[in-house]
C-alpha positions as CSV (number, residue, x, y, z in Angstrom):
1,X,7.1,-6.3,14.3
2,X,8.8,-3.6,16.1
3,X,6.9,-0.2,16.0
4,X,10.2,1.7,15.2
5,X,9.6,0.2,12.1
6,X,6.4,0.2,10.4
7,X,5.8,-3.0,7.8
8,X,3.0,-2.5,5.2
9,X,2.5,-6.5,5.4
10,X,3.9,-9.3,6.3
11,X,2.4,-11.6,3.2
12,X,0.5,-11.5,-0.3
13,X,-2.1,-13.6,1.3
14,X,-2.8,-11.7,4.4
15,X,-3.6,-8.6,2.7
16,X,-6.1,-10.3,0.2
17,X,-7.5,-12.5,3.5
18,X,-11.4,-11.9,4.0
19,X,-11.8,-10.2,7.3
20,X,-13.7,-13.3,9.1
21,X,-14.8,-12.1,12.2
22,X,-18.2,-11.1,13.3
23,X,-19.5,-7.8,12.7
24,X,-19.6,-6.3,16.1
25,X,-15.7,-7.2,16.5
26,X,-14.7,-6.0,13.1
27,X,-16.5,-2.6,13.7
28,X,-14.7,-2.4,17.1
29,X,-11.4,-3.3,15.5
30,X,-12.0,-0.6,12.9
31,X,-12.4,2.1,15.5
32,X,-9.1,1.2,17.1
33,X,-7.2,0.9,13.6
34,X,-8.6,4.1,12.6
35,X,-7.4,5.7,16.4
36,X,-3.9,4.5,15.7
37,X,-3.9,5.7,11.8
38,X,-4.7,8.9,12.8
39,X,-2.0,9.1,15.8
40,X,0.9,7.2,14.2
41,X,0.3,9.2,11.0
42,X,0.7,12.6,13.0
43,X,3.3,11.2,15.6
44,X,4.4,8.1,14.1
45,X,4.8,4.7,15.9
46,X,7.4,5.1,18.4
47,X,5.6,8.3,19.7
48,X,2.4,6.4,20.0
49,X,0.7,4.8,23.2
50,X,-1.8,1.9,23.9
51,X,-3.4,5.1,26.4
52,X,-3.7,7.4,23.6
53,X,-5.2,4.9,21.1
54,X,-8.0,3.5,23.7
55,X,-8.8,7.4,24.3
56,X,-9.1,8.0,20.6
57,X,-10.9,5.0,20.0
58,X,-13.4,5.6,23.2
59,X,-12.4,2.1,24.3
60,X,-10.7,0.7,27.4
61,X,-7.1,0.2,27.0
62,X,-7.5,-3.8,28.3
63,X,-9.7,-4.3,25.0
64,X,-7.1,-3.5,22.7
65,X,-4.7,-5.9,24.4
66,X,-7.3,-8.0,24.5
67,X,-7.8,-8.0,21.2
68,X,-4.7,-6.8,19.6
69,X,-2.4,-8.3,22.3
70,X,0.6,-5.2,22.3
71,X,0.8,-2.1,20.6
72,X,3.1,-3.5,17.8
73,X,-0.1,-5.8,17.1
74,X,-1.9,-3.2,16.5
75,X,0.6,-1.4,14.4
76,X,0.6,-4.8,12.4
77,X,-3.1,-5.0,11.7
78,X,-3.0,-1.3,10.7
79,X,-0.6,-1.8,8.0
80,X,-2.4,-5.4,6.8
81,X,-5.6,-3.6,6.4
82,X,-4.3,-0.9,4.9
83,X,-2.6,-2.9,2.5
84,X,-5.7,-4.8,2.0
85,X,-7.5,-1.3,0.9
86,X,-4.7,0.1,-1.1
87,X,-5.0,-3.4,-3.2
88,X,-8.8,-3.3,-3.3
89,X,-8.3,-0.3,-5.2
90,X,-5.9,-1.0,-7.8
91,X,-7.7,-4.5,-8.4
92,X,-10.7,-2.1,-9.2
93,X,-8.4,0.9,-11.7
94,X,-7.0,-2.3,-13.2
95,X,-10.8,-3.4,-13.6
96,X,-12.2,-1.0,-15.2
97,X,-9.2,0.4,-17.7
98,X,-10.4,-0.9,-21.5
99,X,-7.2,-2.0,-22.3
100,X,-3.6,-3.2,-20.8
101,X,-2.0,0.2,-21.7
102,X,-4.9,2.1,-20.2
103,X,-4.5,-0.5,-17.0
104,X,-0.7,0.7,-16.6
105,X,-1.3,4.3,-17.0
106,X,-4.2,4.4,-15.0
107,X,-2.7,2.2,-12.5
108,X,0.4,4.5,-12.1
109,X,-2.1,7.6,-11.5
110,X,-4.1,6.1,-9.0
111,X,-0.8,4.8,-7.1
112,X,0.5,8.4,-6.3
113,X,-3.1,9.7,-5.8
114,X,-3.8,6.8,-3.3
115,X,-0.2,7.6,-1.7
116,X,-0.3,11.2,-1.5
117,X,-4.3,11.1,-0.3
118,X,-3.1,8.6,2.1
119,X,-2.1,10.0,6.0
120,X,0.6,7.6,7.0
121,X,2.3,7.1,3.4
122,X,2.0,10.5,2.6
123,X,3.5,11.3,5.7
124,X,6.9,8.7,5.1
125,X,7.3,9.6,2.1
126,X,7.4,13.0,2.3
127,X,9.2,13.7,6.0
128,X,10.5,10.4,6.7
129,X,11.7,8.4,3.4
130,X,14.1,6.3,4.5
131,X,11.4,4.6,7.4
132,X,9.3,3.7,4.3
133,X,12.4,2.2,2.1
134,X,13.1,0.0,5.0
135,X,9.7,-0.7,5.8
136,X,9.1,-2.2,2.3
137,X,12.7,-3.8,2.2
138,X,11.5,-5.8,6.2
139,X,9.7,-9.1,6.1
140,X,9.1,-12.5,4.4
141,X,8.3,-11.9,1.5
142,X,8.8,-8.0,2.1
143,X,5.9,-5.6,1.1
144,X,8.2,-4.5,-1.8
145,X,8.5,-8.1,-2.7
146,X,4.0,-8.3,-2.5
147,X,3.9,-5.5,-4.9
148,X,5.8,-6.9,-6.9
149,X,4.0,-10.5,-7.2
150,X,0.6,-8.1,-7.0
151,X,1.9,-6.6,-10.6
152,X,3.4,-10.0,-12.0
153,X,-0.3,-11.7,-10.9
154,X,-1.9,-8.9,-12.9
155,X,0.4,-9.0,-16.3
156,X,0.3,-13.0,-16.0
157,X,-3.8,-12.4,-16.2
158,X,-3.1,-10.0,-19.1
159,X,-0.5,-12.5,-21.1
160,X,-2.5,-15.9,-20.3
161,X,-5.6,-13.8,-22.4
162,X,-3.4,-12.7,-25.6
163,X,-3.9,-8.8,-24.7
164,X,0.3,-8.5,-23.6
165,X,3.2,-10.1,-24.9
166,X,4.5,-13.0,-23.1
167,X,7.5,-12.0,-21.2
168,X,9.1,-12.6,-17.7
169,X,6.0,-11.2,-15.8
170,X,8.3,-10.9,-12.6
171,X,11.1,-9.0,-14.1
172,X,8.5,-6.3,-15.9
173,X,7.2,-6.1,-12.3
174,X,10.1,-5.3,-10.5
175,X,11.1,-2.5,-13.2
176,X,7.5,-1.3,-12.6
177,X,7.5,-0.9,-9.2
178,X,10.8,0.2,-8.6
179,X,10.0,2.8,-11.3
180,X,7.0,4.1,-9.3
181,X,8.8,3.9,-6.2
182,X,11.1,5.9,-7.8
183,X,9.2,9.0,-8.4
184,X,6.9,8.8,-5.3
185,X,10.3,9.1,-3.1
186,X,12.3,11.6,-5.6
187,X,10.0,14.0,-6.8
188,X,11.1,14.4,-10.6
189,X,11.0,18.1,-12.5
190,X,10.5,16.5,-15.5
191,X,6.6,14.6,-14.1
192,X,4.2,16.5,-12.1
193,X,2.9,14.4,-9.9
194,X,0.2,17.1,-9.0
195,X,-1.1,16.3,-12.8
196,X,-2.7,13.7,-14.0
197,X,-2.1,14.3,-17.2
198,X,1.0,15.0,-17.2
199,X,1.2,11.5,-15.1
200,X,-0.4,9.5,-17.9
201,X,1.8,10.9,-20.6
202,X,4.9,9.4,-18.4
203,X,3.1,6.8,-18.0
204,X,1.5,6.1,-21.4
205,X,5.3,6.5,-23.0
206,X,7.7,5.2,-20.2
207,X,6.3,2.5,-18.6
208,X,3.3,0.7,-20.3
209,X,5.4,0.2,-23.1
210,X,7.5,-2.1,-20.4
211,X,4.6,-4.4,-20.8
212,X,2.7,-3.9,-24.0
């Protein structure tokens, strides 16, 4: 993956992978990942070195190629992992919502909190769009494509149990995330992404009922 452009993941199944390796490793790995998320989210990829990511990291710069092999590995493993986090967290707002409709709504909040909180998408989406459209349009399947089968997965669940119609799960996903895509990139002045309840009101009349 060149570092000129930044992929979120390269596979469905990557991001939900358990991390397998042994603690000591995995806590190593974390302190470079962390190094480069700080400088690629302040300088972005291009303008980051291997030099400046051992320095943050307080590691020599052989153990990240070592471990990571080049700096677009790294860049790689950044974006799995924080693919892998950003899912973790809409598996558990999906979890704990009482109903479908509460699961969309709540969903749709805690997407453009998670995006806006976040250092590196916050950062595309605001001051460099177009690197995150073509980050999510790169790879096989693309990570536009994984959020997609991440939402269909999720209304499947939700039809297979009686709570949501049965429709074409992968066509109400696409809608979905486009939709969502939509306002993170074009700020709207009719939805306030700065309130939440202003968020779940779009949300609760727009969207859900793409589903319910």
């Amino acid at each position: 993956m060149p570092t000129s452009d930044p992929t979120l993941m390269p596979a469905l199944a990557r991001a939900l992978a358990a991390d397998s390796a042994p603690r000591e490793q995995a806590q190593i790995d974390d302190r470079i990942l962390d190094a480069a998320l700080e400088l690629v989210s302040a300088y972005g990829p291009r303008r980051t070195s291997m030099d400046e990511i051992a320095e943050r990291a307080g590691v020599a710069r052989a153990t990240i190629f070592r471990r990571f092999g080049s700096k677009d590995g790294v860049i790689d493993r950044l974006f799995t992992r924080e693919v892998q986090r950003f899912l973790g967290a809409m598996s558990e707002t999906i979890a704990a919502a009482p109903d479908p409709t509460a699961s969309i709504v709540e969903t749709f909040v805690a997407v453009v909190r998670y995006v806006s909180s976040h250092p590196l998408l916050d950062r595309l989406a605001r001051v460099e769009p177009q690197i995150l459209i073509e980050s999510l349009r790169t790879g096989s399947p693309s990570p536009f494509e994984v959020g997609c089968m991440f939402v269909a997965d999720r209304l499947r669940s939700g039809q297979r149990r009686g709570a949501i119609p049965a429709r074409d799960a992968d066509q109400i996903a696409d809608v979905m995330v486009r939709l969502t895509l939509s306002y993170l990139l074009i700020p709207s002045l009719l939805v306030d992404l700065e309130n939440d309840e202003q968020m779940r009101t779009f949300a609760r009349a727009t969207i859900a009922p793409l589903a319910t």
